[in-house]
C-alpha positions as CSV (number, residue, x, y, z in Angstrom):
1,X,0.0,0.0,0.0
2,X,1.1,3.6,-0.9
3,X,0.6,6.0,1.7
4,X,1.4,9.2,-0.2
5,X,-1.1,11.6,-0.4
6,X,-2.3,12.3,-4.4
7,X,-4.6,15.0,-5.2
8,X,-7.8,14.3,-7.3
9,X,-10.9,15.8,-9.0
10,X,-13.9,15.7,-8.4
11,X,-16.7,16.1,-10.9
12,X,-20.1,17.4,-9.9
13,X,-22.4,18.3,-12.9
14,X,-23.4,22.1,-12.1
15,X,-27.2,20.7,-12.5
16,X,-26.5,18.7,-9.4
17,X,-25.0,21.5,-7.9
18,X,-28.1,23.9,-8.6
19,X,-30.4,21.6,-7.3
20,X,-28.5,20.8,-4.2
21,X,-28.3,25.6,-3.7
22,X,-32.3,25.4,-4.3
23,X,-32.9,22.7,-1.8
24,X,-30.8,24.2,0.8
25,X,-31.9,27.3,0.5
26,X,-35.5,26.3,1.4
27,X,-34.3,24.1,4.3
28,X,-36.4,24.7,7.4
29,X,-35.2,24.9,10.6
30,X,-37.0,24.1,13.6
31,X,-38.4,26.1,16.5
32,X,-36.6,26.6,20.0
33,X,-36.8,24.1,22.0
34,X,-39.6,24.9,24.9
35,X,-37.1,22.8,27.4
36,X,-33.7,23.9,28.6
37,X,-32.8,20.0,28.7
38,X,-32.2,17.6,25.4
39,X,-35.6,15.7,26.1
40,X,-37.0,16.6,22.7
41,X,-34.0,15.7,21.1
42,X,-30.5,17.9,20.0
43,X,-30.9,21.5,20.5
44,X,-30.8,22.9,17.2
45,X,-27.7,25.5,17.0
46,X,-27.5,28.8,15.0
47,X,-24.4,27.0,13.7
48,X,-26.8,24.4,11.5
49,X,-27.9,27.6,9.7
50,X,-24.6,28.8,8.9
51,X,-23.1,25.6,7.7
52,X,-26.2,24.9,5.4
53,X,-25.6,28.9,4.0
54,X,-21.6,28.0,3.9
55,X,-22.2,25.0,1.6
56,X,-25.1,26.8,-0.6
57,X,-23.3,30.4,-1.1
58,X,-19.6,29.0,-1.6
């Protein structure tokens, strides 16, 4: 086994892409949570918005 690291490429056809913005740009996030505990599940974090903008904008 070769452990060097080799880049590579990637290809994405830009119609996957544009489907992918649209659908996270109308991504919904929930509500605050009307507990301070993690009985409803995992708080949802402002971070969740910001990754989902991240990966739609750049």
């Amino acid at each position: 086994m070769n452990a060097a690291i080799r880049p590579f490429r990637i290809a994405v056809p830009d119609a996957v892409l544009t489907d992918l913005h649209e659908r996270l740009a109308r991504a919904r996030w929930p509500e605050k949570e009307v507990v301070d505990d993690w009985s409803q599940g995992i708080p949802p974090s402002p971070m969740c918005g910001e990754v989902c903008d991240y990966w739609r904008t750049r």
